[in-house]
VOGU-3710 file (C-alpha; in Angstrom, 3 decimals, decimal comma):
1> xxxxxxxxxx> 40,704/134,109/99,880  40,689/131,506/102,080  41,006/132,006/105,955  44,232/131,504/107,442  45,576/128,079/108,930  45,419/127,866/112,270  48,940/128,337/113,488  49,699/125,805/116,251  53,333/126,822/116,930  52,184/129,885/117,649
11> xxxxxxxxxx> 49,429/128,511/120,040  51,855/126,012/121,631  54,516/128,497/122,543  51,745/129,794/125,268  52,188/128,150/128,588  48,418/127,318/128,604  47,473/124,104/128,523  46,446/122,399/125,331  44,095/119,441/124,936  42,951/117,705/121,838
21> xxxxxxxxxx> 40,460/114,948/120,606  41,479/111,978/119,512  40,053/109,757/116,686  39,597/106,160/115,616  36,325/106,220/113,854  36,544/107,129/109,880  33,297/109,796/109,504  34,241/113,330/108,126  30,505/114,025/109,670  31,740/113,025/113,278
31> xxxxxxxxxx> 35,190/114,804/112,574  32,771/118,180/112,416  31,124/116,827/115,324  34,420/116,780/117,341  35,916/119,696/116,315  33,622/121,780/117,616  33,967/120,278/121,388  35,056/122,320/123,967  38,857/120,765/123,331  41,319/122,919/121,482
41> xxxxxxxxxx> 41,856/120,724/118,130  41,436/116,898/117,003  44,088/114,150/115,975  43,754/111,344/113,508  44,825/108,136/114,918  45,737/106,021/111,627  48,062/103,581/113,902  45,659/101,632/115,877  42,055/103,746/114,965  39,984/102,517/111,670
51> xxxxxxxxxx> 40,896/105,568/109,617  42,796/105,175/106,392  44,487/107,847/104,591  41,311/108,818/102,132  39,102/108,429/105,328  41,753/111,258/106,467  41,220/113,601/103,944  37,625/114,959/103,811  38,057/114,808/107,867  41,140/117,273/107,951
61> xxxxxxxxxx> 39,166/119,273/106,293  35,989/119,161/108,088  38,027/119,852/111,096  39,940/123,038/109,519  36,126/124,230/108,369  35,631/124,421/112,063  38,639/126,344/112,435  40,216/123,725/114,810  43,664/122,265/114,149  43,695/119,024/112,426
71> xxxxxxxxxx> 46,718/116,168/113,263  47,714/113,051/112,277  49,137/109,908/114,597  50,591/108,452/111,470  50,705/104,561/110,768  53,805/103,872/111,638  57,774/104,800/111,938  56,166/105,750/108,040  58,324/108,502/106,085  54,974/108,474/103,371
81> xxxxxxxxxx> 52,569/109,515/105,611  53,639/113,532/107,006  53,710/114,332/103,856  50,147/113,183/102,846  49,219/114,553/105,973  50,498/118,358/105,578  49,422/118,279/101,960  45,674/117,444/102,898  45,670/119,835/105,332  46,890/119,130/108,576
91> xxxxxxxxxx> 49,563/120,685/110,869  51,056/118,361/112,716  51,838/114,347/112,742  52,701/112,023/115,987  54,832/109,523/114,125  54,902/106,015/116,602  58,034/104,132/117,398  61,007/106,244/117,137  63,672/104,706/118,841  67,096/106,336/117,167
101> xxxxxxxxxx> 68,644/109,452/115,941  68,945/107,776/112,414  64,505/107,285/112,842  64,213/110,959/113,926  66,037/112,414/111,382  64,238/110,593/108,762  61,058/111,208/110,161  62,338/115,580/109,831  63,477/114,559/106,022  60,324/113,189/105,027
111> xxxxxxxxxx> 57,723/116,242/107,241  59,935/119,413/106,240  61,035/121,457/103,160  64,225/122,191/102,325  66,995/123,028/103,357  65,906/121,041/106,911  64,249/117,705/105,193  63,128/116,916/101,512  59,785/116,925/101,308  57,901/116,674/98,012
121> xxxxxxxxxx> 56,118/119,393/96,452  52,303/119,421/95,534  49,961/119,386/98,203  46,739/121,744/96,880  45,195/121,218/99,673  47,476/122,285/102,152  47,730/125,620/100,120  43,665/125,737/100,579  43,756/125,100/103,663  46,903/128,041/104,578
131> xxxxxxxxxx> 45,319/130,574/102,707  48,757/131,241/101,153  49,558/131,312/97,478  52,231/128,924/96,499  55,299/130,907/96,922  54,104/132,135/100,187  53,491/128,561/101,701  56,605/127,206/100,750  58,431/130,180/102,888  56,099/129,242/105,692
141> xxxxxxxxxx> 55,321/125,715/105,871  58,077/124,975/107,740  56,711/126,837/110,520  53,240/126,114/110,171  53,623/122,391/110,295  55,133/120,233/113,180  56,429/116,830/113,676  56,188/114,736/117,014  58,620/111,799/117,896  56,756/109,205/119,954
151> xxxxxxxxxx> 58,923/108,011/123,121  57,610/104,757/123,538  60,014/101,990/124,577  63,256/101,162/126,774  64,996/101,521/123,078  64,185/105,347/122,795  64,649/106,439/126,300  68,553/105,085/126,067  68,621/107,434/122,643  66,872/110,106/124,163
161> xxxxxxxxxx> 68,970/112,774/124,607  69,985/112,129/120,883  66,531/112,129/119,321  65,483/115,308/121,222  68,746/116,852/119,782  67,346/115,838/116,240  67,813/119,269/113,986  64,091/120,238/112,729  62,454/118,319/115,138  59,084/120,190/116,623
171> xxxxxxxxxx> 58,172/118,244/119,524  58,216/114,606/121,854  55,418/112,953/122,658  54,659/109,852/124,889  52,859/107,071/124,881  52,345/105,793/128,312  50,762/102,749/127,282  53,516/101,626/125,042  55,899/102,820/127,423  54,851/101,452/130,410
181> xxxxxxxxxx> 54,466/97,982/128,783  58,348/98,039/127,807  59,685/99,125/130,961  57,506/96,670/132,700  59,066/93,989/130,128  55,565/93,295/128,870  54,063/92,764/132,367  51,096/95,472/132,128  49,971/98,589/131,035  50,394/101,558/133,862
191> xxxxxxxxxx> 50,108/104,904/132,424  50,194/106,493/135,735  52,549/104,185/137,731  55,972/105,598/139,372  58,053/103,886/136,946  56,398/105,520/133,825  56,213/108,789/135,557  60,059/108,606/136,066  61,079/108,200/132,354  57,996/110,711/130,880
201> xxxxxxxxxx> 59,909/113,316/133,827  62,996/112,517/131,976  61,388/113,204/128,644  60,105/116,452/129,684  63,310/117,731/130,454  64,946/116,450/127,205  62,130/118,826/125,392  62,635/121,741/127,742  66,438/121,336/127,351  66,204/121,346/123,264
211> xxxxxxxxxx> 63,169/124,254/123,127  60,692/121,209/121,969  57,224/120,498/122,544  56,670/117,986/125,784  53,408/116,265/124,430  52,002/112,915/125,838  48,484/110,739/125,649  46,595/111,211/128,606  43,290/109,941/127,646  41,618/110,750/131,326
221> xxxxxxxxxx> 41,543/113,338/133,857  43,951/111,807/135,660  46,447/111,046/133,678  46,233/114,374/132,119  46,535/116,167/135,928  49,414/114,174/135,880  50,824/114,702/132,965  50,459/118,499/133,162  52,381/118,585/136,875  55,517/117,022/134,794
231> xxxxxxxxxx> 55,583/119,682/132,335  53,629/118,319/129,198  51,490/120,918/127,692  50,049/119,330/124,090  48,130/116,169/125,737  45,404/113,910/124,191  42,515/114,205/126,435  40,117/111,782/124,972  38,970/109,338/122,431  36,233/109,528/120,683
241> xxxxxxxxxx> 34,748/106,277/121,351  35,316/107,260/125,113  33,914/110,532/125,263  30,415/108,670/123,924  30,971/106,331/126,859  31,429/109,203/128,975  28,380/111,341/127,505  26,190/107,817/128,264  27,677/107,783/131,107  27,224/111,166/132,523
251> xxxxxxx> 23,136/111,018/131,326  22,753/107,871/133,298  24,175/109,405/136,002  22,035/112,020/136,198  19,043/110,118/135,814  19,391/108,231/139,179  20,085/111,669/141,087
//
């Protein structure tokens, strides 16, 4: 039999921190790579990264063979892609640009079984991947996947209370970079600055009030100390492409001490 998934909602209803990987390059052999960093799982980015959906695949798996929780940041506001996502494997999808109660209940329609949402049946390698016969995943996949709605413009933080109200809904998650560009009214990007501070406190709160998830994409130390002192717990720590920037970094470093 295979092993069991690895059950983030279990894992996120700790108070301990947890920090993921995130990826833009398409290689199921780097996906391995990354999984098995010192971070506690790995996300997809198929929104602004390189990787298309069958570049997805064999790396959700890679990742689950390393017993690390795979994710998806799907394409878009996309009601195809949580779907593909949970049925290749992976427990949880970001989707981008949800700005409305209307978007967020879509977004739970197209991620969850009945009775919550309506999605469609067949995904043989989620059931790998769970280690649960058929009957037994559809009781359980409910709970053993999760859907994020990315805050991420003026738009959504007037709905917010709405969209964190959203029946089915697992989780909010920011992104700064989006966010701060909006409230700015395109001016600059300011992941740290008061103003987006102010609105991700506000988000925070609307998860904590509705027993959701307060995720975010921190994508440095600081941002992530940050972050964490506002009351997000499921945070982005890196990108791949950084961390080898880091790594370079780090050796030259050493090399002049």
């Amino acid at each position: 039999m295979a092993a069991a998934q690895f059950d983030l909602r279990a894992r996120l209803a700790s108070s301990e921190p947890f920090l993921f990987s995130w990826m833009s390059v398409p290689s199921a052999a780097l996906a391995a790579q990354v999984a098995r960093l010192p971070l506690d799982g790995v996300c997809l980015d198929m929104q602004h990264g390189m990787i298309g959906f069958s570049d997805a695949v064999p790396m959700i798996a890679a990742i689950n063979a390393a017993g690390r929780p795979a994710m998806v940041r799907a394409l878009w506001n996309d009601p195809a892609t949580p779907g593909q996502a949970f049925d290749a494997g992976a427990v949880a999808v970001i989707s981008p640009m949800i700005n409305s109660r209307a978007q967020a209940e879509a977004l739970v329609r197209a991620a969850k079984y009945p009775p919550i949402g309506a999605r469609s049946w067949g995904g043989y390698t989620a059931l790998q991947a769970s280690g649960l016969a058929a009957p037994d995943y559809l009781k359980a996949a409910n709970r053993l996947t999760m859907v994020f709605a990315m805050i991420e413009t003026v738009e959504a933080l007037a709905n917010l209370d709405d969209i964190a109200a959203t029946p089915g809904l697992d989780g909010l998650f920011v992104g700064p970079s989006d966010l701060s560009i909006t409230l700015s009214g395109g001016a600059r990007v300011d992941k740290t600055g008061p103003q987006t501070l102010e609105a991700m406190a506000r988000v925070a709160a609307a998860a904590q009030k509705n027993a959701l998830v307060a995720g975010a994409f921190g994508g440095s130390a600081e941002a992530i100390k940050a972050f964490g002192k506002l009351g997000f717990t499921f945070l982005a720590a890196a990108v791949d492409v950084d961390l080898l920037h880091m790594g370079a970094a780090s050796l030259r470093a050493s090399l002049k001490a």
